[in-house]
C-alpha positions as CSV (number, residue, x, y, z in Angstrom):
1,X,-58.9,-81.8,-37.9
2,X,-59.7,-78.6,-37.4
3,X,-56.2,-77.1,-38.2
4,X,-56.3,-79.2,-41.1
5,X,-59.7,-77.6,-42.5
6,X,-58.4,-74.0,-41.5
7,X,-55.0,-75.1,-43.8
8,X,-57.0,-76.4,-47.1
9,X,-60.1,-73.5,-47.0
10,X,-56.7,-70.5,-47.1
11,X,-54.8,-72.8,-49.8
12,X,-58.3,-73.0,-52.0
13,X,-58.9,-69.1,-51.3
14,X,-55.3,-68.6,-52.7
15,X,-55.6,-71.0,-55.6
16,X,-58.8,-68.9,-56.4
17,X,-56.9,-66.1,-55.9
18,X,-54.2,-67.0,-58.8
19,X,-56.9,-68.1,-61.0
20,X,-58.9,-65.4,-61.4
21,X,-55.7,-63.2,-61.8
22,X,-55.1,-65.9,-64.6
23,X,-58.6,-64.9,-66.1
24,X,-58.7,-61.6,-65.7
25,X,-55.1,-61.5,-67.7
26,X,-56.4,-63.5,-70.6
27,X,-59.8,-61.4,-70.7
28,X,-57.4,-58.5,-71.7
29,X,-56.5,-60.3,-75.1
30,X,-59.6,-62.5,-75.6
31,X,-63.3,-62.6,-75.0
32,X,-64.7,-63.2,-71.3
33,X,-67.0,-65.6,-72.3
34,X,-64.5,-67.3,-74.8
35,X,-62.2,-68.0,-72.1
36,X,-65.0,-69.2,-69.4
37,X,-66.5,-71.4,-72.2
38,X,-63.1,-73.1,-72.7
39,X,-62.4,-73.1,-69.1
40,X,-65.5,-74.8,-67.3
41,X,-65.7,-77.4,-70.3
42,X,-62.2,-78.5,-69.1
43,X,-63.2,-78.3,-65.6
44,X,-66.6,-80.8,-66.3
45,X,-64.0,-83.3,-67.9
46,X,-61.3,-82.8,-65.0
47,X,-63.8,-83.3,-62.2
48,X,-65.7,-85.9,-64.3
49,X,-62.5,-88.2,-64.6
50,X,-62.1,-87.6,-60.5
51,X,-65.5,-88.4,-59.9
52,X,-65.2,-91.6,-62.1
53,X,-61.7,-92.7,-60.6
54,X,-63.2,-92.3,-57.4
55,X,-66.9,-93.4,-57.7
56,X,-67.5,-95.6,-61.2
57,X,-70.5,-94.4,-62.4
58,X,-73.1,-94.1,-59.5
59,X,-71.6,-90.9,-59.0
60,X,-74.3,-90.0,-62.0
61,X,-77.1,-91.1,-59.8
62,X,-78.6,-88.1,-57.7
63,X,-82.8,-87.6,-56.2
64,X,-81.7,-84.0,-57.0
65,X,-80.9,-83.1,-60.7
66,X,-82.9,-79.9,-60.3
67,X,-81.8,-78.3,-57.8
68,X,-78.2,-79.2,-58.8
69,X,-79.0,-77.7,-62.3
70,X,-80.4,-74.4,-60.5
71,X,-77.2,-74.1,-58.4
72,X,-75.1,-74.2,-61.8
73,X,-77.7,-71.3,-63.1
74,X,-76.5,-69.5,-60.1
75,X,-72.8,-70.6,-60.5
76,X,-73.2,-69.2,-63.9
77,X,-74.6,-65.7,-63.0
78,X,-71.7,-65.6,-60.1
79,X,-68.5,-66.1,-61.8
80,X,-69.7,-64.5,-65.8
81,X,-70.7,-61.1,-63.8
82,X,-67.6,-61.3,-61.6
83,X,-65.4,-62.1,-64.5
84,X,-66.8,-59.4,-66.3
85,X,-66.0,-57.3,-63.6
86,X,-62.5,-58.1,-63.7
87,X,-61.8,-57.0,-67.1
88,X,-62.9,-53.7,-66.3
89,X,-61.3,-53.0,-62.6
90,X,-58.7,-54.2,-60.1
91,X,-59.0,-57.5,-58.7
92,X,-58.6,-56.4,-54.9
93,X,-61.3,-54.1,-55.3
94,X,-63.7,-56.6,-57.3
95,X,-63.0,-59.0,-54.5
96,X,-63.6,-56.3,-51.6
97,X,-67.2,-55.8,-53.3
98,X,-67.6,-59.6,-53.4
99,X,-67.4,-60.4,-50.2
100,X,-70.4,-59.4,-49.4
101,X,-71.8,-62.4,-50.2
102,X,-71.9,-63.7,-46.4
103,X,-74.2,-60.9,-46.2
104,X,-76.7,-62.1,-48.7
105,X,-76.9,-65.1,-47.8
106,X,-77.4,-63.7,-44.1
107,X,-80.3,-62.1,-45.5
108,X,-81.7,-64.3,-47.5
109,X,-81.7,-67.4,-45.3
110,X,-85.7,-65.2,-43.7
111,X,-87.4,-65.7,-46.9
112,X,-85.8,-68.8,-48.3
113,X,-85.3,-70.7,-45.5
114,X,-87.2,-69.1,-42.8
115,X,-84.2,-68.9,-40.7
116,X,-84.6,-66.1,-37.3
117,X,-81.9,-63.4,-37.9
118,X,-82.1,-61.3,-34.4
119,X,-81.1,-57.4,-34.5
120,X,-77.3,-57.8,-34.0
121,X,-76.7,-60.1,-37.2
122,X,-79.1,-57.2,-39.1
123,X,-77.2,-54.6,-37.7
124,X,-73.8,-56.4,-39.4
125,X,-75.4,-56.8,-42.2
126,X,-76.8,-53.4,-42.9
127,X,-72.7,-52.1,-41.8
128,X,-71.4,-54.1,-44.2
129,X,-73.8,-53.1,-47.3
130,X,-73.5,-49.4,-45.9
131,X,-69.3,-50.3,-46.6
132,X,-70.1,-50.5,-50.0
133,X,-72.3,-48.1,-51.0
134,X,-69.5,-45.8,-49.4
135,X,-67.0,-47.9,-51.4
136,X,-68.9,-47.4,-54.9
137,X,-70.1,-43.8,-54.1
138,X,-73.3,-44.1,-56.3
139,X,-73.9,-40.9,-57.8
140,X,-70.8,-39.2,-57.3
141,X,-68.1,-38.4,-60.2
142,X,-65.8,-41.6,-59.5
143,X,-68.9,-43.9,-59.5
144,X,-69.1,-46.5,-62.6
145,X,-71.9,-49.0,-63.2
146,X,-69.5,-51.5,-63.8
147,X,-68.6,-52.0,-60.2
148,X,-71.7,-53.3,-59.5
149,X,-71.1,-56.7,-61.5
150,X,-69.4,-57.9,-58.1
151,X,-72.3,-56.7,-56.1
152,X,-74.3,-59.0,-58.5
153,X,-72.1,-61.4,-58.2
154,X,-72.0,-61.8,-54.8
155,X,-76.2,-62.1,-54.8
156,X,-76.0,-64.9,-57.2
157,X,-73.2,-66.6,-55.6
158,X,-75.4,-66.2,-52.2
159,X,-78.1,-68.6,-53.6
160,X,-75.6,-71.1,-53.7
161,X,-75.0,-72.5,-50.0
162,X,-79.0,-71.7,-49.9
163,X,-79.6,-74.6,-52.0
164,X,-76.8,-77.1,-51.0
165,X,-78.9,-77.0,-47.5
166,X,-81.4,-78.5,-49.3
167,X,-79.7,-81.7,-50.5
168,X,-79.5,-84.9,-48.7
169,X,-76.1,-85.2,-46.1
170,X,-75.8,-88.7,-48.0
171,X,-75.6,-86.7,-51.3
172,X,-72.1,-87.0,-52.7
173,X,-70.0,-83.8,-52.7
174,X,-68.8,-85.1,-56.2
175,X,-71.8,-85.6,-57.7
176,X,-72.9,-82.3,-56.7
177,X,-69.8,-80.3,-57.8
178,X,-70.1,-82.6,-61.1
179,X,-73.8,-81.1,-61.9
180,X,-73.0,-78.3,-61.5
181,X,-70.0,-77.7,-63.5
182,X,-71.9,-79.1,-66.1
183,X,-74.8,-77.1,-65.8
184,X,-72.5,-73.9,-65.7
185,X,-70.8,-75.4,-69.1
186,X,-74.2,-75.9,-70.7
187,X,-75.2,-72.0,-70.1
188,X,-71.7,-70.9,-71.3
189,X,-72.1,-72.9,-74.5
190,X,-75.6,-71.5,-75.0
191,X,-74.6,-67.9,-74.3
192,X,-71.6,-69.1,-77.1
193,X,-74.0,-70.0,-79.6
194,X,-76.0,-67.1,-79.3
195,X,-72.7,-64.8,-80.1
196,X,-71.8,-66.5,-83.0
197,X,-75.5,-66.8,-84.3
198,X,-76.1,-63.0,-83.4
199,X,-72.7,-60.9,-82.6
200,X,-73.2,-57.3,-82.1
201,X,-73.0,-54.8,-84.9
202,X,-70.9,-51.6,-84.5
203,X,-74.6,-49.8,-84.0
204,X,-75.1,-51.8,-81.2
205,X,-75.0,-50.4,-77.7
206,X,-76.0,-52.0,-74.5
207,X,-75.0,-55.1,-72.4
208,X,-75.3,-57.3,-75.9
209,X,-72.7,-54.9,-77.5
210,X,-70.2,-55.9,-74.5
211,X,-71.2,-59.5,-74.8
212,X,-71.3,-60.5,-78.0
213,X,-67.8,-59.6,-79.6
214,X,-66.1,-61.6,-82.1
215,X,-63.8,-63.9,-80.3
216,X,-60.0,-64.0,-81.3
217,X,-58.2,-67.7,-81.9
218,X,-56.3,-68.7,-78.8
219,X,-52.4,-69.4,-79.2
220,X,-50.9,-72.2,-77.9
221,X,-49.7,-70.2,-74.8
222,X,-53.3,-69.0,-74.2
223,X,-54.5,-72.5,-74.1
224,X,-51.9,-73.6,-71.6
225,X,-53.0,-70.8,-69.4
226,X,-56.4,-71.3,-69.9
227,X,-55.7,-75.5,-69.0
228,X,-53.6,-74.0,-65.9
229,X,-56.5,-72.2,-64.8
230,X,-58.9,-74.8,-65.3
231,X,-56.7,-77.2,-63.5
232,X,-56.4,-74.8,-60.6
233,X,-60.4,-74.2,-60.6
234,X,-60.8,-78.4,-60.0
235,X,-58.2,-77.9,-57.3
236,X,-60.0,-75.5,-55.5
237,X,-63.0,-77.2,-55.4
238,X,-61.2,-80.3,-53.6
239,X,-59.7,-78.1,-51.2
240,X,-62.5,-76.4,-50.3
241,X,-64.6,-79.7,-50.0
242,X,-61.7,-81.2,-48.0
243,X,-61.9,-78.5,-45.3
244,X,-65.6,-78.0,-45.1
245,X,-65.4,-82.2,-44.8
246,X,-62.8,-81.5,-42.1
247,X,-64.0,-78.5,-39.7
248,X,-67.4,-76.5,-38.8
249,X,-68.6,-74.1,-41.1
250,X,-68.8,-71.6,-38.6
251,X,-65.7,-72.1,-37.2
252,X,-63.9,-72.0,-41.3
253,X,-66.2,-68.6,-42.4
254,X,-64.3,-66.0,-40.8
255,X,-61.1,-67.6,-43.0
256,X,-63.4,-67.1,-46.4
257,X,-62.0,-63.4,-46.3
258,X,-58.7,-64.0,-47.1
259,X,-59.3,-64.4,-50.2
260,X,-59.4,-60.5,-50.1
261,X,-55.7,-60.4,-48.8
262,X,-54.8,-62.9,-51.7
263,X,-56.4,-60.8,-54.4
264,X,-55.2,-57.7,-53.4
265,X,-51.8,-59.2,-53.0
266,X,-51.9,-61.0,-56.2
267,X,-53.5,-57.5,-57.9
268,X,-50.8,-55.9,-56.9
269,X,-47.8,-58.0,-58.0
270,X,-49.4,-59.1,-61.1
271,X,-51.2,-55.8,-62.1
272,X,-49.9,-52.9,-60.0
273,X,-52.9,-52.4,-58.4
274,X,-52.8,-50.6,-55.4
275,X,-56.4,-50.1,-53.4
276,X,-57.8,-47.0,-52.6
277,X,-58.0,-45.8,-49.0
278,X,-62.3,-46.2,-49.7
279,X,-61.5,-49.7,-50.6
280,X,-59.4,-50.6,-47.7
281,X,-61.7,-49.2,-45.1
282,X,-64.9,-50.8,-46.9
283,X,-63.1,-54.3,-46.9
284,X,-61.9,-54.3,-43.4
285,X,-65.9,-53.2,-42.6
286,X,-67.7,-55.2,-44.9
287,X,-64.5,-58.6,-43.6
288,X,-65.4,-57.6,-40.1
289,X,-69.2,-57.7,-40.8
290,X,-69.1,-61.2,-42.1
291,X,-66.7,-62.4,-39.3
292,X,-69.0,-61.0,-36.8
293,X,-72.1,-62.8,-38.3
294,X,-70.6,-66.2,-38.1
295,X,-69.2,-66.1,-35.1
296,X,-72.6,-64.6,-33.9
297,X,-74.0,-67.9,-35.7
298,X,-71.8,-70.1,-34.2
299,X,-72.6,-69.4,-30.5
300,X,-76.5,-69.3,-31.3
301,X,-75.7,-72.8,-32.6
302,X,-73.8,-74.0,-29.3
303,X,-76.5,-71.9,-27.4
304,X,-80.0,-72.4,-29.0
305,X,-81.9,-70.6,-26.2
306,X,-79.7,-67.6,-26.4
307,X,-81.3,-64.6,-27.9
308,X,-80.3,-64.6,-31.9
């Protein structure tokens, strides 16, 4: 079982991997939010026909609407930042930055969850953010604001698993992925409203003047792509559920970073982008940091009187 987890977590980390190359080509012709409003309303309906297949309607029912709702806020702050992000640099370095969500959540499992980190798991954490700020060389002539949409990204994302630990274990995995999908899709369509109600003028500067440009009418290949990525967004959600269903989540966390060797793989053959020598070196750090931290995790967990 656990081979079998290992095997669907790397296939949903490369299906992620090919849809957000998907994305990030389509935000080159269209609108960011134009193609995530599109996408995540076909993603409710795809993983709303799955759940109903599967479930008949109960899977509506849920004691936890709110928190659901919040996580979609989150979802929503995750993936507009880090699509953002994408139409402005490479993908393997976007990713690299990313991955630094472990580390978040690391952090903020103290004050949310009252969780004990001991000195070792801080020290990995503080390694890993001290990879990026080395990465992103704040201050210096190369640095650009913009790479710090993944960094943002990778807080929101953090809150995420936060608040899944606070559902019910009889909760259904559908139901949950189904609220939240739909919350995300409600936020999008707001935000949509909002830039056809009030669309920036050519005075405008600021993060409304990036946001709020007219969108372009898709063609008919555009919409395929933007169904194919869709389709492959629901697909990685199953996977992922599949293997966290089938194996520990400390034993499946250090196999979240290869996502990083996906993107920067799929960067390269689909954009020619080749990572700095900064951006390898931060992502083997910030990768090592992460793995160190859940397997540090995992033996506390098989150990409870051994010092965290």
């Amino acid at each position: 079982m656990t081979t079998r987890g290992i095997l669907f977590l790397v296939a949903a980390l490369l299906i992620f991997a090919i849809q957000d190359a998907l994305v990030k080509y389509l935000t080159e012709q269209y609108e960011v939010v134009q193609i995530l409003t599109w996408r995540i309303l076909a993603v409710v309906l795809i993983i709303g026909c799955i759940a109903r297949a599967r479930l008949g309607w109960r899977f509506l029912k849920t004691q936890h609407w709110k928190l659901m709702l919040l996580r979609g806020f989150f979802a929503f702050a995750a993936f507009t930042n880090y699509y953002f992000a994408l139409s402005f640099i490479p993908l393997g370095d976007a990713a690299t930055v990313y991955m630094t969500a472990p580390l978040f959540v690391t952090a903020l499992s103290v004050p949310l969850l009252g969780e004990h980190v001991g000195k070792r798991r801080w020290l990995a954490v503080i390694v890993g953010f001290t990879a990026v700020v080395l990465m992103l060389s704040p201050g210096s002539d190369i640095f650009r604001p913009v790479a710090l949409l993944p960094l943002a990204s990778a807080l929101f994302y953090s809150f995420i698993p936060i608040i899944t630990r606070n559902f019910n274990v009889k909760e259904n995995t559908l139901t949950i992925t189904f609220y939240t999908t739909l919350s995300y899709a409600t936020l999008c369509l707001l935000l949509s409203a909002a830039i056809h109600l009030w669309p920036a003028m050519p005075q405008d500067t600021g993060i409304w003047s990036l946001v709020a440009q007219p969108w372009n009418t898709l063609d008919i290949k555009s919409w395929m792509w933007v169904l194919v990525s869709s389709a492959l967004f629901a697909a990685g959600i199953l996977c992922i559920t599949t293997a966290y269903r089938a194996a520990e989540v400390s034993v499946l966390a250090p196999f979240e970073y290869s996502y990083l060797l996906w993107a920067t793989l799929i960067g390269f053959i689909v954009f020619s982008d080749i990572p700095s020598l900064r951006t390898w070196v931060a992502g083997f750090v910030i990768a090592g940091s992460g793995i160190y931290i859940a397997i540090r995790e995992r033996r506390i967990s098989r150990h409870p009187t051994e010092a965290p």
